[in-house]
C-alpha positions in Angstrom: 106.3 129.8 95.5 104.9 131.8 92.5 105.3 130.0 89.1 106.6 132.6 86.3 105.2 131.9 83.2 107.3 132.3 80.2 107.2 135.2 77.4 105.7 132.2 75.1 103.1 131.2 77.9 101.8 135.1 78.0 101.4 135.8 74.9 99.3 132.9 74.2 97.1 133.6 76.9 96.7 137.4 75.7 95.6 135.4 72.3 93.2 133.6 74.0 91.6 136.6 76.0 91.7 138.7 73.1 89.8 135.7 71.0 87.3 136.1 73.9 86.7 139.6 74.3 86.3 139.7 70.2 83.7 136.7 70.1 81.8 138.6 73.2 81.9 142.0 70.8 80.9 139.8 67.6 77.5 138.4 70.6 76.9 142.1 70.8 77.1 143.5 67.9 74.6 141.1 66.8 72.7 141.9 70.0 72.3 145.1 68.8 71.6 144.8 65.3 68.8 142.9 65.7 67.2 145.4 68.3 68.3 148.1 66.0 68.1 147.0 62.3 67.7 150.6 61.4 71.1 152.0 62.9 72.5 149.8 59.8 70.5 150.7 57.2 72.2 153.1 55.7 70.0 156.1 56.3 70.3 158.4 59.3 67.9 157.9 61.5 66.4 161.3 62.8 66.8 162.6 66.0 63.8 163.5 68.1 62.4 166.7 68.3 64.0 168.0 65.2 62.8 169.4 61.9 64.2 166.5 60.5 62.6 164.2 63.1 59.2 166.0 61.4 59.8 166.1 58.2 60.7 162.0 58.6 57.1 161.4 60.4 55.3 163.2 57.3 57.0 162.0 54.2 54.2 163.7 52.1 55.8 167.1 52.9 58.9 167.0 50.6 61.4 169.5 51.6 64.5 170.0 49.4 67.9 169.6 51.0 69.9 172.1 52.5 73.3 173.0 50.9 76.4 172.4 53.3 77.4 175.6 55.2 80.6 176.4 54.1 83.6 176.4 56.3 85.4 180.2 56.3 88.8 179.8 55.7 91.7 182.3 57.4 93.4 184.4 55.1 97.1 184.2 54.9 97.2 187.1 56.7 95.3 186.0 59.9 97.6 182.7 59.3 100.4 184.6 60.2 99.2 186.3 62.7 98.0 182.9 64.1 101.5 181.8 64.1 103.2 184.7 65.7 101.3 184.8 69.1 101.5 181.0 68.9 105.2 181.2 68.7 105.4 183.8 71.3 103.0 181.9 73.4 105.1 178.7 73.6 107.8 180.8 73.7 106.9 182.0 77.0 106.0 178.7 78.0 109.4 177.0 77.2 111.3 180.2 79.5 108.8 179.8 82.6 109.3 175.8 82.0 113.2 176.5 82.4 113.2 179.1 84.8 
């Protein structure tokens, strides 16, 4: 005969699990911030291979930083038009859906 544990009894042992699994996460976060002290520094570390990976291994070559590439906006026009063949498109899908 299987014993039924009550809505009370559950949640208390979902507390207790969760307690568990957050004190094992806490063991390796540490874990990994002392193998990698770096990743929590603050600066980015550089990524192997890159320009930036170079320019990281010889400090003496000072480069000056790029400006952000700036992200194209649609016009209102090509908003619209966006929106058209999107409502025609679901439009479509809504009729197949129903027959």
């Amino acid at each position: 005969m299987a014993h039924e544990l009550s809505k009370d009894d559950m949640r208390r042992f979902a507390r207790l699990g969760a307690m568990r699994r957050l004190e094992d996460i806490r063991k390796e976060e540490a874990a990994i911030r002392a193998t990698f002290p770096e990743l929590f520094s603050g600066a980015r570390p550089a990524a192997r291979g890159t320009k930036a990976a170079h320019a990281a291994a010889a400090p003496e070559k000072a480069t000056a930083p790029k400006k952000a590439k700036k992200r194209s906006t649609m016009s209102p026009a090509m908003r619209k038009a966006v929106s058209e063949r999107m409502k025609k498109y679901w439009a479509g899908r809504r009729k197949a859906k129903n027959g």
